[in-house]
Structures are given as structure tokens and as C-alpha cells.
C-alpha positions as CSV (number, residue, x, y, z in Angstrom):
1,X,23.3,23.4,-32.0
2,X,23.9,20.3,-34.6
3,X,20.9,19.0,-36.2
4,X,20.7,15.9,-38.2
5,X,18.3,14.4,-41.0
6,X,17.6,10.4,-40.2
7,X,16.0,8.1,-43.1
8,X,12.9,6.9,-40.9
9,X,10.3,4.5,-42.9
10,X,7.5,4.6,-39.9
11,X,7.4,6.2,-36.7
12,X,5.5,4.5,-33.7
13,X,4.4,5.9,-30.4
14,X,3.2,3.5,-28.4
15,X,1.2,4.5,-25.4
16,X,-1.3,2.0,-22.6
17,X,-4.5,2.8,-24.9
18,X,-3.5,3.8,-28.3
19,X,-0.2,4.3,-30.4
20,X,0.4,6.9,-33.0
21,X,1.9,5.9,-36.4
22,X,3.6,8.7,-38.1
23,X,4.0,7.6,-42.3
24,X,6.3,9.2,-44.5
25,X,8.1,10.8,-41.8
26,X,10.8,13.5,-42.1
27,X,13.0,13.0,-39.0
28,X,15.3,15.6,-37.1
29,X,17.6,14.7,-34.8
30,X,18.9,17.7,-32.9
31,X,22.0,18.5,-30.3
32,X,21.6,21.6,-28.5
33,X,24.5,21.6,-25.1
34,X,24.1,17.7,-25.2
35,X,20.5,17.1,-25.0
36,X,19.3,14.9,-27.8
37,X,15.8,15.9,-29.3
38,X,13.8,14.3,-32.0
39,X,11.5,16.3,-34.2
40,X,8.9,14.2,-36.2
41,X,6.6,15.8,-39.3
42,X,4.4,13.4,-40.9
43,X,1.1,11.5,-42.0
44,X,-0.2,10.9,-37.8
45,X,-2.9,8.1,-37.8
46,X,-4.2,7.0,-34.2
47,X,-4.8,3.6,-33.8
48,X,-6.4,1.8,-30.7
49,X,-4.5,-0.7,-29.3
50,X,-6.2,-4.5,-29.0
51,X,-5.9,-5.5,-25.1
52,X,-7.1,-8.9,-26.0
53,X,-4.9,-10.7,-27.8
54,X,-5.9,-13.3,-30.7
55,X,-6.4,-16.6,-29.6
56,X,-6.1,-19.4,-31.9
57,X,-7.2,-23.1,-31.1
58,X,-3.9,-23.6,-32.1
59,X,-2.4,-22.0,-29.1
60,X,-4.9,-23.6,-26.9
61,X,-4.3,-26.9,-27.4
62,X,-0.5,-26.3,-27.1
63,X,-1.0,-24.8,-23.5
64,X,-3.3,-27.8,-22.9
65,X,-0.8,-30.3,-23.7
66,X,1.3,-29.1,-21.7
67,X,0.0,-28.1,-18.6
68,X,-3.1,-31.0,-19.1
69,X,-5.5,-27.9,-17.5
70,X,-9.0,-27.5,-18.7
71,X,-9.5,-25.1,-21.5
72,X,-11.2,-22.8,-19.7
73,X,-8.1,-22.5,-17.5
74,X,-6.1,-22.2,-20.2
75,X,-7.5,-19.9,-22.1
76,X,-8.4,-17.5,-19.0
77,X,-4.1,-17.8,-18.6
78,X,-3.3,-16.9,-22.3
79,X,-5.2,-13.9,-22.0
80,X,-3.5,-12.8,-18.6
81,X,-0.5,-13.5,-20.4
82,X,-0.9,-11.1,-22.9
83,X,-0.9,-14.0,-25.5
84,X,2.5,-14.9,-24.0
85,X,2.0,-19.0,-24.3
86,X,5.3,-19.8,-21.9
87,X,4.3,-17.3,-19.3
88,X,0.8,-18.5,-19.5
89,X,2.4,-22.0,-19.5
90,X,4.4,-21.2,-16.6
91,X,1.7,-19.6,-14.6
92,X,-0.3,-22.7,-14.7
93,X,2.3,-25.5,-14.0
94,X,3.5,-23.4,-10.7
């Protein structure tokens, strides 16, 4: 069995809901018979994540002038889109 110290600033695990943020982390990265493990000690904070993603006017009006679709449309796309302005441009033009 090997085990290795890593210099880790943040540690993030990302789930659907909610990620955990591990600060001031001291990471372990351990080989026992080839199987790679990680073991994480830290500061845990849980944070929800924000399914709606900020939409600016900004972003709007870019969709708009491009795919000349109502706002309405456009911002019902963005959010689809995850905030993704090329998918959501692309969803509209098809």
C-alpha cells in the first residue's frame, strides 16, 4: 500500500441538488493492489446548487438578435439551456 500527500486548495463535490466544498483540505491519495482511493479531511460547507441560472438583459437581447424570437421565447430557451446562450440559440433557430 503507497499513500501520497497532494497540495489541494478546495475540494468540490458536485452532486444534482447540492455540492460539498471541502476548505483547507489535507488530501491522501492512496494505492492499495492498484485501486486508487482519495481520502479528504477538511472544513465541509454544503451549499445548494441554483437550477436557475442568472439571466441578464444582456444575454436576452443577444439571443433575440439572433434568432429575432420574442423575449418570452427567448428567455423560456436560456433557461432550458441551463444559461447555455448557443444551445439556447440553437434550439430556437432549428
Amino acid at each position: 500500500m503507497e499513500q501520497q500527500d497532494l497540495e489541494v486548495n478546495e475540494v468540490i463535490f458536485r452532486m444534482n441538488e447540492k455540492e460539498l466544498v471541502i476548505s483547507n483540505p489535507k488530501v491522501s491519495k492512496v494505492n492499495a493492489m492498484g485501486q486508487e482511493t482519495y481520502q479528504v479531511i477538511g472544513d465541509i460547507e454544503e451549499r445548494a446548487l441554483d437550477s436557475t441560472p442568472d439571466i441578464s438583459e444582456e444575454d436576452i437581447q443577444t439571443v433575440i438578435d439572433q434568432t429575432n424570437c420574442s423575449k418570452e421565447e427567448v428567455t423560456k430557451a436560456i433557461k432550458e439551456s441551463k444559461g447555455d446562450l448557443a444551445e439556447a440559440i440553437m434550439n430556437l433557430s432549428s
